[in-house]
N, C-alpha and C positions, 0 to 999 in steps of 0.2 A: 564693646569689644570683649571676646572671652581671652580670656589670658591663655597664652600658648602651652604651657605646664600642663594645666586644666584641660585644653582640647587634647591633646596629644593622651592623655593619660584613658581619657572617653573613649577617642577614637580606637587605641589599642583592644581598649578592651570589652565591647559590644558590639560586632557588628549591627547586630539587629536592632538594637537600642539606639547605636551611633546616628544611622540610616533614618528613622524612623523620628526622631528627634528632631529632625533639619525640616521637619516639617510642620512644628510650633511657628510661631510667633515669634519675631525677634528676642522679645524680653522674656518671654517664657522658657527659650530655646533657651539663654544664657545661662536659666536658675536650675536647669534640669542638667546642663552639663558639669553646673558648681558639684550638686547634687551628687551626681553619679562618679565622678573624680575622687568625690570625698569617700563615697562605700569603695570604689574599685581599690585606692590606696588600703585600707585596712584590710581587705582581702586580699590584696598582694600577698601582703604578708605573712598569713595564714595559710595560702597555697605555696609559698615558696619552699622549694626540696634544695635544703630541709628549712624548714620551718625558721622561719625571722622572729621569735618570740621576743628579742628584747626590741625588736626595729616594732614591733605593735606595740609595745607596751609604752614606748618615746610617744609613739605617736597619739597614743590612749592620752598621755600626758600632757601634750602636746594641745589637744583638742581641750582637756582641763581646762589648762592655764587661758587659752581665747574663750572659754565660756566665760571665763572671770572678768576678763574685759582687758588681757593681756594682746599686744600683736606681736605674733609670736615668731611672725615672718616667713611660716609658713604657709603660698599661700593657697593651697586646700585648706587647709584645716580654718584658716583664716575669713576666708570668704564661705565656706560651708555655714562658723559662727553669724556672719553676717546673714546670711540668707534665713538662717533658722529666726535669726531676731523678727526679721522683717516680714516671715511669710508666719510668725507662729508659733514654729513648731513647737510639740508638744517635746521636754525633758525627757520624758519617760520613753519616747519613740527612738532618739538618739541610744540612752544609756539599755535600749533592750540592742538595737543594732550589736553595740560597741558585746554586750554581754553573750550574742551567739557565735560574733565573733573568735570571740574568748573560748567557747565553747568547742571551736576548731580545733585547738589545741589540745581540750584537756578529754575531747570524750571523740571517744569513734563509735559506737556503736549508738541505737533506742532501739530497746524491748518492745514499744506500741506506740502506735502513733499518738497518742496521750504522752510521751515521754517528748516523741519530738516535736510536737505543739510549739514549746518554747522556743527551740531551735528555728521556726518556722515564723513563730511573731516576729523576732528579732533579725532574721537573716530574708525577709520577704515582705514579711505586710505590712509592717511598718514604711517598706517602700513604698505600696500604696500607697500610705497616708501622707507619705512626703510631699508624695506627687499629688494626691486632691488637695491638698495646702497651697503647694504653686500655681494650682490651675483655679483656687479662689470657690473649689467646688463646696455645696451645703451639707452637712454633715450626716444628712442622711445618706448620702453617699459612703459614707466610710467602712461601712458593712460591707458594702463591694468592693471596694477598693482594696481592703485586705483579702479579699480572695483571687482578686485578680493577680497581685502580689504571688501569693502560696500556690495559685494554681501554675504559673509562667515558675517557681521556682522548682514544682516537683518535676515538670519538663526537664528541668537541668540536672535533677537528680539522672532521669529518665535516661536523658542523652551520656553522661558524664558517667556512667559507671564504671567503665573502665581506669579512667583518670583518676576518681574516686578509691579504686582497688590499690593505685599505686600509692595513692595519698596516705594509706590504713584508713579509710572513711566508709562506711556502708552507713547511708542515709535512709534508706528504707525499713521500716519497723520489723523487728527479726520475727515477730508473731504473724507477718503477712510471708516472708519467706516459707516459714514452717508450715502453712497455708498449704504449699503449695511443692511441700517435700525436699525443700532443700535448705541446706545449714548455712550458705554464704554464696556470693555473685562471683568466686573467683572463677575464672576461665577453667582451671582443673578441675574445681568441684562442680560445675556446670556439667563436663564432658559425660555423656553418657544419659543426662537429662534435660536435653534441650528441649523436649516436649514441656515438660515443667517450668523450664527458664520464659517458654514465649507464652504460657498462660499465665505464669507471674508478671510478664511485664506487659502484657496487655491488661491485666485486674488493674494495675499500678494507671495506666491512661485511660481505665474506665474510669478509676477514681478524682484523677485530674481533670477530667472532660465535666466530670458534676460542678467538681469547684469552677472551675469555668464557666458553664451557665449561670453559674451564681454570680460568679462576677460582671458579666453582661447584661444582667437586670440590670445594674445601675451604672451602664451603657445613659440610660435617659437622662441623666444628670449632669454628664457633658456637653458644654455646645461645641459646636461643628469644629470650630477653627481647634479645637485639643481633641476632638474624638477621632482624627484623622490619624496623628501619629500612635494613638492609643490603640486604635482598632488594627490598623498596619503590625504595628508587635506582637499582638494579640494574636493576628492570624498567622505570622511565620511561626509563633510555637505551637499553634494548631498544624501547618503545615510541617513541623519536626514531629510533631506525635503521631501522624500518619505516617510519613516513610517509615518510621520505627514500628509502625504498627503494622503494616504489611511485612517485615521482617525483623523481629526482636533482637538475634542472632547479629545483627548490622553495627549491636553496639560496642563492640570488640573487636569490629576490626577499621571503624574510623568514626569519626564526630560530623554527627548531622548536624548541618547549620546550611540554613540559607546565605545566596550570596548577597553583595551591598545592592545589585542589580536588580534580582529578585524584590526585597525589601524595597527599595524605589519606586519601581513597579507596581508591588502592591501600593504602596503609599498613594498612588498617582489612582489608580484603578478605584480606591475608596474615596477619592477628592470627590470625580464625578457620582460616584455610586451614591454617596451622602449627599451629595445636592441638590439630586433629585427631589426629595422629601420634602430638602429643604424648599426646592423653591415652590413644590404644589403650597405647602404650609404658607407660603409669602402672598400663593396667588400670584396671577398676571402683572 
């Protein structure tokens, strides 16, 4: 059973993930929504206007004290501990999370994308590695996994820039703005160069589209029953970087997201499409 706290906190806050998830494995499905409950919680906090700085910093705490083998009664933070125990995970994957998190607060801007690397291990790829840890994958997967991670995360930059503006946050490396003639993504400094704005934010989903084949090499490393809701994800933010891509301009005046329908759909559409293979590979 997943604890209701835990769903309700998923469900809020991914559709695409939510959606896409329901089509694990029971036991699989349970440790992804532990998973996911525990990063959206800390990220709450970090998007909330204004800012929950000491509500992250309890909960920074909070996560401490169940590492140490406290029950803290919290039960994210609680069953997150548990899960980390039993699937692995690596120390260093939580405390980079917990550290870009941190990062929300104290930096708004990176100079080059060498600046937000960091930002990017710990707010993305590490979730890869959460996720090939639960799904039991060989470590030579990991290489992808983190860019599946980083590439599904600059999507979010991609779509979210407006929200982002209100936030004070510009996620995108200001050496790729200057690129491309402009000093910041605010709607008024845009005005007058939206020629610029829709060649910068198409370079921005050339560049995600690379990390992305990167990340579907190690596609082969998944078996079927996990590559369904992985591949399913994978394509609605392929499917968000094209509408955005046919019109750049679309990100200021609402947030592309697929709906739970769509997501299902594809879900369903990749069951049969993966079988196939599968079952020439089986034979008769």
């Amino acid at each position: 059973m997943i604890d209701g706290k835990i769903y309700s906190i998923f469900k809020r806050g991914s559709k695409t993930y939510f959606y896409s998830t329901l089509f694990f494995p029971k036991d699989v499905r349970r440790d992804v929504f532990i998973l996911y409950s525990f990063l959206r919680k800390a990220d709450d906090y970090v998007d909330r206007v204004p800012q929950d700085t000491d509500g992250f910093y309890e909960f920074v705490e909070r996560y401490r004290r169940a590492y140490s083998g406290e029950i803290t009664g919290d039960v994210v933070v609680d069953s997150f501990v548990e899960l980390s125990e039993r699937k692995n995970f690596e120390d260093e994957w939580t405390e980079a999370f917990l550290r870009s998190m941190e990062m929300d607060i104290t930096v708004s801007s990176y100079s080059t994308m060498s600046a937000l690397e960091e930002y990017l291990l710990g707010s993305s790829e590490v979730v890869g590695l959460f996720m090939a840890s639960i799904m039991g994958l060989h470590t030579d997967s990991y290489h992808h996994a983190r860019y599946l991670g980083r590439a599904m995360q600059y999507v979010n930059f991609i779509r979210d820039i407006a929200e982002d503006i209100e936030l004070g946050r510009l996620y995108f490396p200001m050496d790729e703005l200057e690129r491309f003639g402009l000093q910041s993504l605010d709607p008024d400094e845009i005005r007058g160069r939206e020629d610029n704005f829709r060649s910068f934010l198409r370079a921005q989903i050339d560049i995600y589209r690379d990390w992305q084949r990167t990340a579907e090499r190690g596609y082969r490393y998944i078996p079927y029953r996990y590559l369904v809701p992985i591949k399913t994800a994978a394509d609605m933010y392929m499917w968000t970087s094209r509408i955005i891509e046919r019109d750049p301009m679309i990100v200021y005046s609402r947030k592309v997201k697929p709906s739970g329908g769509r997501v299902v759909s594809g879900a369903v559409f990749n069951m049969f499409r993966l079988m196939g293979p599968l079952r020439v590979s089986r034979g008769p």
